[in-house]
PDB file of N, CA, C, O and CB in Angstrom:
ATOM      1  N   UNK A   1       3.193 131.335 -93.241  1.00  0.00           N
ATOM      2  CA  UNK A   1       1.892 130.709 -93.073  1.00  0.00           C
ATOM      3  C   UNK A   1       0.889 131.729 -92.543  1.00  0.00           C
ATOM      4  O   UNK A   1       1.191 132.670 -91.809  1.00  0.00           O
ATOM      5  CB  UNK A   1       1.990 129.498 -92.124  1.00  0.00           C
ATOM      6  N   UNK A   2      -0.172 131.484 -92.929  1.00  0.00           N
ATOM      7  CA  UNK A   2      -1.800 132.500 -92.743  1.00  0.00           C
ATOM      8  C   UNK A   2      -1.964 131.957 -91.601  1.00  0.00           C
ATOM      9  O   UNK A   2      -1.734 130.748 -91.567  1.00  0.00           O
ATOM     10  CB  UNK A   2      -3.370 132.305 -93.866  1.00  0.00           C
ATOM     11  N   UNK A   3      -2.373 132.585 -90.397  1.00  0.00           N
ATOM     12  CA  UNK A   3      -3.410 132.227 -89.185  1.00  0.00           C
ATOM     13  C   UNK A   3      -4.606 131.868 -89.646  1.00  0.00           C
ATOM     14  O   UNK A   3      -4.856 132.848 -90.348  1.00  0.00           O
ATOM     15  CB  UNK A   3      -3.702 133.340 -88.213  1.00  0.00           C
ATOM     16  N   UNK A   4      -5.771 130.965 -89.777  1.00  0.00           N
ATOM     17  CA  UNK A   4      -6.554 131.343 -89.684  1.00  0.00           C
ATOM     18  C   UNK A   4      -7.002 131.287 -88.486  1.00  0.00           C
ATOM     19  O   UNK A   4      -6.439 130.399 -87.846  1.00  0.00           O
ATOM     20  CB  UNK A   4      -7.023 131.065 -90.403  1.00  0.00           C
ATOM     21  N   UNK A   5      -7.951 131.987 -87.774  1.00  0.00           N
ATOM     22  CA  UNK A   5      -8.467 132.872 -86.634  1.00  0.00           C
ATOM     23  C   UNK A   5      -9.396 132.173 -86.337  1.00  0.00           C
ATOM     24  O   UNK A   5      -9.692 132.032 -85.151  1.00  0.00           O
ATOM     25  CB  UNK A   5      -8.874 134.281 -86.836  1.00  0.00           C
ATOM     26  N   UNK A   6     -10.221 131.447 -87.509  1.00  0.00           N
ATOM     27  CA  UNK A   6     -11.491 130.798 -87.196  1.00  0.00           C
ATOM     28  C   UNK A   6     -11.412 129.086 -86.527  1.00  0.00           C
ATOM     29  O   UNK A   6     -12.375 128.615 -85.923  1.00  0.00           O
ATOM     30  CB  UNK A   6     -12.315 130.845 -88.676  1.00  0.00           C
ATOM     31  N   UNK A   7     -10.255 128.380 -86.730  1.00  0.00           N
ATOM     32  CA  UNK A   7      -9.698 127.605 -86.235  1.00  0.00           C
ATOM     33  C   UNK A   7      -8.715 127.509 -85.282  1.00  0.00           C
ATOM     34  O   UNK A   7      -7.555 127.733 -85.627  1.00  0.00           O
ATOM     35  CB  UNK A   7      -9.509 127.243 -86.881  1.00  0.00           C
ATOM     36  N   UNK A   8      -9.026 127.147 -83.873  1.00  0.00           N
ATOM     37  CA  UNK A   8      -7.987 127.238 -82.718  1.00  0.00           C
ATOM     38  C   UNK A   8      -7.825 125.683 -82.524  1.00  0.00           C
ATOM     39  O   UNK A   8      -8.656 124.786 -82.382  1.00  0.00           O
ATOM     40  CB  UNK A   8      -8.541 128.138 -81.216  1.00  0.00           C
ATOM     41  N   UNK A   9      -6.447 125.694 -82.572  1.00  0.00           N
ATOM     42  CA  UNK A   9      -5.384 124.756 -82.251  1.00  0.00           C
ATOM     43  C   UNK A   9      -4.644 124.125 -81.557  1.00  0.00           C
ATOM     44  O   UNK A   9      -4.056 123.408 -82.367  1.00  0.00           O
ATOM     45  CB  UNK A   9      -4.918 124.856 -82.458  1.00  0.00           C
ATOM     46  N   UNK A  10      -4.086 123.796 -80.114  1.00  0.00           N
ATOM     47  CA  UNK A  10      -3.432 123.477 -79.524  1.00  0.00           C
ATOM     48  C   UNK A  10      -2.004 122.507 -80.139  1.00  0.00           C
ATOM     49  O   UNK A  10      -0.895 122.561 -79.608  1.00  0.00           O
ATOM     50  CB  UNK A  10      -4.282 123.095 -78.751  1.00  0.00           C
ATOM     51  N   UNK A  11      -2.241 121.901 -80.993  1.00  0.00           N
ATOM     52  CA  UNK A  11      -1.546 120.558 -81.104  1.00  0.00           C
ATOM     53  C   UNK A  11      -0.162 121.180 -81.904  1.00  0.00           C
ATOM     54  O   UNK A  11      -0.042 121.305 -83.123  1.00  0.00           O
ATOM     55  CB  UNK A  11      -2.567 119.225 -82.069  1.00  0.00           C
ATOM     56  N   UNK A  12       0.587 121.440 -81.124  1.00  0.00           N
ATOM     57  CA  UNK A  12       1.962 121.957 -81.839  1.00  0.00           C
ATOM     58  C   UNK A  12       2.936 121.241 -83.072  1.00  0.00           C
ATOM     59  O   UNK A  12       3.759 121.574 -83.925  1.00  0.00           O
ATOM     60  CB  UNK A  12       2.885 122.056 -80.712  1.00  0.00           C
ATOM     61  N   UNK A  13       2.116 119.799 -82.446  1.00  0.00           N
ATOM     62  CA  UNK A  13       3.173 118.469 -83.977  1.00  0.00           C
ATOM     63  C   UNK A  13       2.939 118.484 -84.838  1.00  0.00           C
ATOM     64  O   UNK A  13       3.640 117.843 -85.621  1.00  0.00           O
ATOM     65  CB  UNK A  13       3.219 116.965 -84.209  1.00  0.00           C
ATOM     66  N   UNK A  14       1.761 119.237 -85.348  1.00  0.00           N
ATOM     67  CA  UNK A  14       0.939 119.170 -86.746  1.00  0.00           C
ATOM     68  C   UNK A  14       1.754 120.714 -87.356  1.00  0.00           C
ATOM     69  O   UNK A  14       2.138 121.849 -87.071  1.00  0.00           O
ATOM     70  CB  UNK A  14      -1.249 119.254 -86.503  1.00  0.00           C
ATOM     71  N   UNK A  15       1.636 119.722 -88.343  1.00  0.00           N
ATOM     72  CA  UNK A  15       2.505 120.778 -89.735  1.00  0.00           C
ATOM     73  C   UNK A  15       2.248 122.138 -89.814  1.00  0.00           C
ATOM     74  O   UNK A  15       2.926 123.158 -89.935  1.00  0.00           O
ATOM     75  CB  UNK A  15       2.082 120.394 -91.330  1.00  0.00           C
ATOM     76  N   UNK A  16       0.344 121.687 -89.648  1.00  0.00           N
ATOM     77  CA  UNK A  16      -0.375 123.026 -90.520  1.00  0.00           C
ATOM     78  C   UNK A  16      -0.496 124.126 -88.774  1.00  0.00           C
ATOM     79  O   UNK A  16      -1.110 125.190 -88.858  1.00  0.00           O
ATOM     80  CB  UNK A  16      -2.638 122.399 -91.593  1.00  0.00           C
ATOM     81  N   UNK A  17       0.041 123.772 -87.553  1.00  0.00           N
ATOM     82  CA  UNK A  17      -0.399 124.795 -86.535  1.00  0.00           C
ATOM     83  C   UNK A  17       0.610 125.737 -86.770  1.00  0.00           C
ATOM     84  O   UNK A  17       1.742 125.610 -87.235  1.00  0.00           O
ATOM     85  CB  UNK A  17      -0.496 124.328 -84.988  1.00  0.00           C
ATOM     86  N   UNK A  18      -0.256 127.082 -86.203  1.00  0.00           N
ATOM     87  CA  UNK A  18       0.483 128.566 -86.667  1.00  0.00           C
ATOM     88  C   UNK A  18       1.793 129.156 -85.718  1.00  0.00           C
ATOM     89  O   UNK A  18       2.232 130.306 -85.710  1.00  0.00           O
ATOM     90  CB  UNK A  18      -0.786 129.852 -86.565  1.00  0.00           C
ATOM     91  N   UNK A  19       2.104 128.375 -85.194  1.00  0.00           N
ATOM     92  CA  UNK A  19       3.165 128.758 -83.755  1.00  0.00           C
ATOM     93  C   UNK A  19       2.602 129.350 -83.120  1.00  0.00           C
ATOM     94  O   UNK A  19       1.419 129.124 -82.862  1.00  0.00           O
ATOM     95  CB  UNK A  19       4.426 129.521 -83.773  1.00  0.00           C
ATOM     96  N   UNK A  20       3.348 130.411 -82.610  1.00  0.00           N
ATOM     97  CA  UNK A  20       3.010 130.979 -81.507  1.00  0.00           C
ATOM     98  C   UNK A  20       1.324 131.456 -81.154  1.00  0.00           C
ATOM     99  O   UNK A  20       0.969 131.951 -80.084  1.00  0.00           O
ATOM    100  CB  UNK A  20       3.920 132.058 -81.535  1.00  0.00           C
ATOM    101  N   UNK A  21       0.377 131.156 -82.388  1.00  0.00           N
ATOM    102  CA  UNK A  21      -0.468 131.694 -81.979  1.00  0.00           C
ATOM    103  C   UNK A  21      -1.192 130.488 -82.134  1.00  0.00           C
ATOM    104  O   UNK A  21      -0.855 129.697 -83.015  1.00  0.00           O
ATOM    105  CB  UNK A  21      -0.796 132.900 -82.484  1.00  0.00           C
ATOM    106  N   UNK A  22      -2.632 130.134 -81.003  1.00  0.00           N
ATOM    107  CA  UNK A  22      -2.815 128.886 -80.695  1.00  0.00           C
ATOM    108  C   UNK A  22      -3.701 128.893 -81.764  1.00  0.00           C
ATOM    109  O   UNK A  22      -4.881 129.093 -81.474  1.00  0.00           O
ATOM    110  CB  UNK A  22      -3.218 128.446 -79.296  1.00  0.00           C
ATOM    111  N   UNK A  23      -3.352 128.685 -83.197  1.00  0.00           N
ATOM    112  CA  UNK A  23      -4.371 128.326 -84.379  1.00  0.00           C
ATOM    113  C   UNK A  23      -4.147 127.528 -85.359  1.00  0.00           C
ATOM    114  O   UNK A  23      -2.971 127.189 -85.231  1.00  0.00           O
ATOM    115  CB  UNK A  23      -4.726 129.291 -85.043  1.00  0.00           C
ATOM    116  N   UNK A  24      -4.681 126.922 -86.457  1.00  0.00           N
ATOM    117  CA  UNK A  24      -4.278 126.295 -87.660  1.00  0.00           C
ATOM    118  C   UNK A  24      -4.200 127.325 -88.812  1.00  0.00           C
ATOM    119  O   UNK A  24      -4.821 128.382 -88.696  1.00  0.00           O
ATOM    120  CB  UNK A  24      -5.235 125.166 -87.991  1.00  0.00           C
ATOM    121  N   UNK A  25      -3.496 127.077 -89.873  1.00  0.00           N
ATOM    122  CA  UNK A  25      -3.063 127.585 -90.951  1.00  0.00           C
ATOM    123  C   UNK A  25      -4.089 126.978 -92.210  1.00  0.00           C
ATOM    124  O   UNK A  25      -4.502 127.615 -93.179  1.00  0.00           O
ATOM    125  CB  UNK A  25      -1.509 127.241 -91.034  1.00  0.00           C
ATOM    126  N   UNK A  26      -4.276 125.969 -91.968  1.00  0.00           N
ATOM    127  CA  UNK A  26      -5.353 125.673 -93.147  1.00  0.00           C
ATOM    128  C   UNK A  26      -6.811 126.511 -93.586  1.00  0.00           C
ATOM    129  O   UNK A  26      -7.370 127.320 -92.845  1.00  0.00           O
ATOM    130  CB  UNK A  26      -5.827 124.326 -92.801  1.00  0.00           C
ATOM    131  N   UNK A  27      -7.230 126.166 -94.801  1.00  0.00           N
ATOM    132  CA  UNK A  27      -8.604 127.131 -94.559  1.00  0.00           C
ATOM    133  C   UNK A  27      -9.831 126.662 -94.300  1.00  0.00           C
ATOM    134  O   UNK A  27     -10.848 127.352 -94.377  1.00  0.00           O
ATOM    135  CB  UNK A  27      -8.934 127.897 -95.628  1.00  0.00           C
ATOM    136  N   UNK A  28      -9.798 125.457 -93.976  1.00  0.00           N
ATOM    137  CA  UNK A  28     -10.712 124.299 -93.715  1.00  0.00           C
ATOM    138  C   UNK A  28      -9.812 123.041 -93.206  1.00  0.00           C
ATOM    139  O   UNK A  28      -8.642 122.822 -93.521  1.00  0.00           O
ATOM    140  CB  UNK A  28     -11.565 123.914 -95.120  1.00  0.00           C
ATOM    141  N   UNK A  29     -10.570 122.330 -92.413  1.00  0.00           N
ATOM    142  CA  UNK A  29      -9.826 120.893 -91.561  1.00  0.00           C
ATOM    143  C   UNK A  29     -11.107 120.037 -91.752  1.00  0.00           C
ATOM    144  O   UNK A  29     -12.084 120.270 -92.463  1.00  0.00           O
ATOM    145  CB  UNK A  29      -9.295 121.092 -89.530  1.00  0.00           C
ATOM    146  N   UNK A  30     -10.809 118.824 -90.807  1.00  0.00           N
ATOM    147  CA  UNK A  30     -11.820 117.317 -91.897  1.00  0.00           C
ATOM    148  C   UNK A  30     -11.581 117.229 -90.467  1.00  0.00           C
ATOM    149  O   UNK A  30     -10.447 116.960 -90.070  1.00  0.00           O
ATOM    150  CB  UNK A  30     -11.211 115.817 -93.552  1.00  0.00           C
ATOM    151  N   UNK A  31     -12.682 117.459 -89.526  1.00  0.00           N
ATOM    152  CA  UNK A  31     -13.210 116.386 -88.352  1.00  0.00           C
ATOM    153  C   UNK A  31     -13.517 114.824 -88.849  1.00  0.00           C
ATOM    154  O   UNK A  31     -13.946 114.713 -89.997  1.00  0.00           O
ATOM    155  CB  UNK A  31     -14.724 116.985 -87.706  1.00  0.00           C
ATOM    156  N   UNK A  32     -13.379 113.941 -88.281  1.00  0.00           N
ATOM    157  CA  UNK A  32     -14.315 112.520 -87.960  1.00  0.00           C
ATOM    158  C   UNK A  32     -14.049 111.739 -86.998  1.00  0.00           C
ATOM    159  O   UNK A  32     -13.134 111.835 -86.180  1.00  0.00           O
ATOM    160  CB  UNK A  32     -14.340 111.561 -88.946  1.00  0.00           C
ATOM    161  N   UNK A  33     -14.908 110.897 -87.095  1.00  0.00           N
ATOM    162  CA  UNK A  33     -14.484 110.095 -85.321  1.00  0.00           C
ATOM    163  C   UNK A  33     -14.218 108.935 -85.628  1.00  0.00           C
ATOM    164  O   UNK A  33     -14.274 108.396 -86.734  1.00  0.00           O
ATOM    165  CB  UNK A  33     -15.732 109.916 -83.984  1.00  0.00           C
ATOM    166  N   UNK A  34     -13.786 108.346 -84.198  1.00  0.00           N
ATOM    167  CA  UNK A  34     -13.015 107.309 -84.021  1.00  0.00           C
ATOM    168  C   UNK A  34     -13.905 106.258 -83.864  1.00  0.00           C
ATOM    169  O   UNK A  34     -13.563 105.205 -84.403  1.00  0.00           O
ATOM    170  CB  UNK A  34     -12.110 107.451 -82.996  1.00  0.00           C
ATOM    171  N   UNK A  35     -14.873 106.269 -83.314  1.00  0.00           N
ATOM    172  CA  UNK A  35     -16.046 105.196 -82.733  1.00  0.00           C
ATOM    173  C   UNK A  35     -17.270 105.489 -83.368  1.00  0.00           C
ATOM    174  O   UNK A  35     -17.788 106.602 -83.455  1.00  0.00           O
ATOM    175  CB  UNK A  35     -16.348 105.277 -81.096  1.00  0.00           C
ATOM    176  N   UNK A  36     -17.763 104.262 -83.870  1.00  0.00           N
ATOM    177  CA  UNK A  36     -19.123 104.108 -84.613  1.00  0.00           C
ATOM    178  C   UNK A  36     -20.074 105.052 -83.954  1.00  0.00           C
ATOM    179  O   UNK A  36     -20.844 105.776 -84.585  1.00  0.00           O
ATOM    180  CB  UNK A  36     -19.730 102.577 -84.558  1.00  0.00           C
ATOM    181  N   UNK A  37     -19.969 105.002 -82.479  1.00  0.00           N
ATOM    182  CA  UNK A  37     -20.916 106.079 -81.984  1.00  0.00           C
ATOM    183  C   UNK A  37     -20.154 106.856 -81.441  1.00  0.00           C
ATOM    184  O   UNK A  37     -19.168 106.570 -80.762  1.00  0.00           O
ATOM    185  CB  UNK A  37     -21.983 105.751 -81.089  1.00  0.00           C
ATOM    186  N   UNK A  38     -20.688 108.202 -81.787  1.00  0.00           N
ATOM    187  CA  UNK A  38     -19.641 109.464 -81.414  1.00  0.00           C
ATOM    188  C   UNK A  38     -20.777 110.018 -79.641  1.00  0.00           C
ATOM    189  O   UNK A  38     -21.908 109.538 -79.564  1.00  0.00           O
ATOM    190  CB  UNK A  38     -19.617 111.211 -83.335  1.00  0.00           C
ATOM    191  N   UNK A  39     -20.492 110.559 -78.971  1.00  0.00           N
ATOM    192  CA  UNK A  39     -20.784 110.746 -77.787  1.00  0.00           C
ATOM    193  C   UNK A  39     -20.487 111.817 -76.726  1.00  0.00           C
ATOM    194  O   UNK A  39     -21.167 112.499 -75.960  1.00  0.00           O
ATOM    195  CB  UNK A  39     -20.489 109.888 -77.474  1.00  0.00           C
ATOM    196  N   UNK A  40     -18.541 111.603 -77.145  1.00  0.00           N
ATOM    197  CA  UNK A  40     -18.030 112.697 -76.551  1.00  0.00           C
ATOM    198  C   UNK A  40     -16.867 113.274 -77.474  1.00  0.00           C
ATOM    199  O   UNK A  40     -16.423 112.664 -78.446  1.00  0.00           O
ATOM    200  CB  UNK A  40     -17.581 112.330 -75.145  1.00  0.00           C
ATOM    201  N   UNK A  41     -16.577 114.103 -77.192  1.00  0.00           N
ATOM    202  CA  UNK A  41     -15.411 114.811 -77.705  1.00  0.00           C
ATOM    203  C   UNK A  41     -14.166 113.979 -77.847  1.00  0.00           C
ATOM    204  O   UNK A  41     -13.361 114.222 -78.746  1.00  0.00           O
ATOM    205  CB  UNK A  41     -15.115 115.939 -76.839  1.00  0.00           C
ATOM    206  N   UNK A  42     -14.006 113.111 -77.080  1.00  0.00           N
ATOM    207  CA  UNK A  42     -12.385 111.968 -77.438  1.00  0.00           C
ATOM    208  C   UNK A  42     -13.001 111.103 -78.198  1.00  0.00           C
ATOM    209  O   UNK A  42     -12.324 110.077 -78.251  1.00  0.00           O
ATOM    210  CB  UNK A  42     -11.457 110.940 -76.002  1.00  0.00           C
ATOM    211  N   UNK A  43     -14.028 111.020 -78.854  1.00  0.00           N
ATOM    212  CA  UNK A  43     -14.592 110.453 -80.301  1.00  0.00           C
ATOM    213  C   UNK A  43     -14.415 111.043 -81.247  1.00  0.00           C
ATOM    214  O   UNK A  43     -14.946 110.734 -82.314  1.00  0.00           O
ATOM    215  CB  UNK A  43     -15.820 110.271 -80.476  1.00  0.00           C
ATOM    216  N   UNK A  44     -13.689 111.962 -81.114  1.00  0.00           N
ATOM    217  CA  UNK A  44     -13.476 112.524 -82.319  1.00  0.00           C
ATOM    218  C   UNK A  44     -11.897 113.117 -82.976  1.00  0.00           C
ATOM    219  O   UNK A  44     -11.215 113.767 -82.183  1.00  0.00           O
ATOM    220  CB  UNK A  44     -14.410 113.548 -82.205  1.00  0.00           C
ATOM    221  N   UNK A  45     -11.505 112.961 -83.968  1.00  0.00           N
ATOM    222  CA  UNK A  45     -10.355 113.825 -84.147  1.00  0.00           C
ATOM    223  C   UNK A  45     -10.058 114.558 -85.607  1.00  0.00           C
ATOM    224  O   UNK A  45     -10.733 114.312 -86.607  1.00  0.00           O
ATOM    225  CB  UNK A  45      -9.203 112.973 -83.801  1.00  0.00           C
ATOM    226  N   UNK A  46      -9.392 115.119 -85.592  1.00  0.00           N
ATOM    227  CA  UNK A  46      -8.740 115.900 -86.654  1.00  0.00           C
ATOM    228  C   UNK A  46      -8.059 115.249 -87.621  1.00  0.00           C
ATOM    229  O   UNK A  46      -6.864 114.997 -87.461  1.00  0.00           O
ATOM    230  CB  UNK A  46      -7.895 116.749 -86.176  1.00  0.00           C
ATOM    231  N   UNK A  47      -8.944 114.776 -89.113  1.00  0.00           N
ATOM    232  CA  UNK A  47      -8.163 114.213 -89.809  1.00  0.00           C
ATOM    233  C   UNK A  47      -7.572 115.203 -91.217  1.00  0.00           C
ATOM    234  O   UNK A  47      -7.336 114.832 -92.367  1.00  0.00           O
ATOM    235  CB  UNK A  47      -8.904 112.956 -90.088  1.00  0.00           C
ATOM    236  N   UNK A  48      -7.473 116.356 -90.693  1.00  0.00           N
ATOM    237  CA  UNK A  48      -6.195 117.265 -91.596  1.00  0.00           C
ATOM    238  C   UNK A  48      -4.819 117.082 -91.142  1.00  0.00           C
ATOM    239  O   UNK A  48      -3.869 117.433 -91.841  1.00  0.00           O
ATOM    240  CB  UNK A  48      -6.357 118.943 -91.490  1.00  0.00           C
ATOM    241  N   UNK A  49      -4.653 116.437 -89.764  1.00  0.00           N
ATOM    242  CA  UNK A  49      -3.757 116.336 -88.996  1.00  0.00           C
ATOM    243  C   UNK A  49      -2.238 115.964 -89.968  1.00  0.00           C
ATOM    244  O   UNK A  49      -2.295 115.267 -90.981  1.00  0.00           O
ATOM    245  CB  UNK A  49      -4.292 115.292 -87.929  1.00  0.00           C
ATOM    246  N   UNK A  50      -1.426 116.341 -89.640  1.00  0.00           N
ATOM    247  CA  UNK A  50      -0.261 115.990 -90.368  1.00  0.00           C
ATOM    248  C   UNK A  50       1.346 116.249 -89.372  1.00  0.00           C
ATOM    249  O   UNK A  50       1.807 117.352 -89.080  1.00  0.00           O
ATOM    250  CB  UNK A  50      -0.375 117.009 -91.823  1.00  0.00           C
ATOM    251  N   UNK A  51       1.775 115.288 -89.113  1.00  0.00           N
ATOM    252  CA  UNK A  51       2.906 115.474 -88.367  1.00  0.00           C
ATOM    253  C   UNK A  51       3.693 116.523 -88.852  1.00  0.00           C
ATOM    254  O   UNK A  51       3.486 116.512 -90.066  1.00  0.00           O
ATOM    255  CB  UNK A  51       3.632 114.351 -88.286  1.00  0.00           C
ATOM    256  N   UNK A  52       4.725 117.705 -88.511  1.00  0.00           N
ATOM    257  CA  UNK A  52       5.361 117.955 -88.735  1.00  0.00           C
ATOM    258  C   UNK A  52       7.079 117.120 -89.126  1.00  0.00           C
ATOM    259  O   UNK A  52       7.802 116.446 -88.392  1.00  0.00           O
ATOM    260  CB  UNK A  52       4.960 118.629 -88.091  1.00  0.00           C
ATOM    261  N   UNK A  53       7.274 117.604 -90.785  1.00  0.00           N
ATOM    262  CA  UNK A  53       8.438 117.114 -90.814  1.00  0.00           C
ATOM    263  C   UNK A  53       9.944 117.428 -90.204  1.00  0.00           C
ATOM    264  O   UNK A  53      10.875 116.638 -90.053  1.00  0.00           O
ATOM    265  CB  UNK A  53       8.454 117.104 -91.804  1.00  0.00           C
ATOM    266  N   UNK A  54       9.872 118.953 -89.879  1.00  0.00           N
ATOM    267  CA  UNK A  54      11.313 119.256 -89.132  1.00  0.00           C
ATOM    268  C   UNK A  54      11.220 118.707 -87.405  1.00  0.00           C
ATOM    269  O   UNK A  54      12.230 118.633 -86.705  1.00  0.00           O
ATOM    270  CB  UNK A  54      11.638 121.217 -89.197  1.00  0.00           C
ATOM    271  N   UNK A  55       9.965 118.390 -86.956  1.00  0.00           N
ATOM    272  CA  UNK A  55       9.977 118.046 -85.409  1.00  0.00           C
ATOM    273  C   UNK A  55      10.651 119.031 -84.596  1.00  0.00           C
ATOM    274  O   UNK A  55      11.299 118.814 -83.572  1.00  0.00           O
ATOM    275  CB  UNK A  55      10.670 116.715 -85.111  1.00  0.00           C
ATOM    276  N   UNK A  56      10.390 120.328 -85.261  1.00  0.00           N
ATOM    277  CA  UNK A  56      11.029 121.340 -84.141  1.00  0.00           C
ATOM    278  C   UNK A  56       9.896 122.056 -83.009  1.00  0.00           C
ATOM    279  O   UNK A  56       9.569 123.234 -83.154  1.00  0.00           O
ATOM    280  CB  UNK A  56      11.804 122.689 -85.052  1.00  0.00           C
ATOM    281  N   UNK A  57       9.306 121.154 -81.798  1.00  0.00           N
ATOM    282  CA  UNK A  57       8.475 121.325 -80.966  1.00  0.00           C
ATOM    283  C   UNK A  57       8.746 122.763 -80.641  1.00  0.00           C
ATOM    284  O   UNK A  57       8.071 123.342 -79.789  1.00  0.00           O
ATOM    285  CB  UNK A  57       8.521 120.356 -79.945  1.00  0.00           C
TER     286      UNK A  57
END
């Protein structure tokens, strides 16, 4: 998998994060939010998101 550099990541369950390095692998991701009115940042999430299938945290 590619780092990309321009996207930083935390969320280790998602398929597309790069391991050890705190980024995503995709070359683009799909923000949108959760609440009709967006406001703060926990209005919002990552819908490239994709569980990992091996679940090896």
């Amino acid at each position: 998998m590619d780092v990309n550099s321009s996207i930083g990541c935390s969320v280790t369950e998602c398929q597309y994060h790069a391991g050890k390095s705190q980024h995503c692998t995709l070359d683009k991701i799909m923000v949108g939010k959760n609440e009709s009115y967006t406001s703060q940042s926990e209005d919002t999430d990552c819908e490239s998101f994709k569980v990992k299938e091996n679940k090896t945290y």
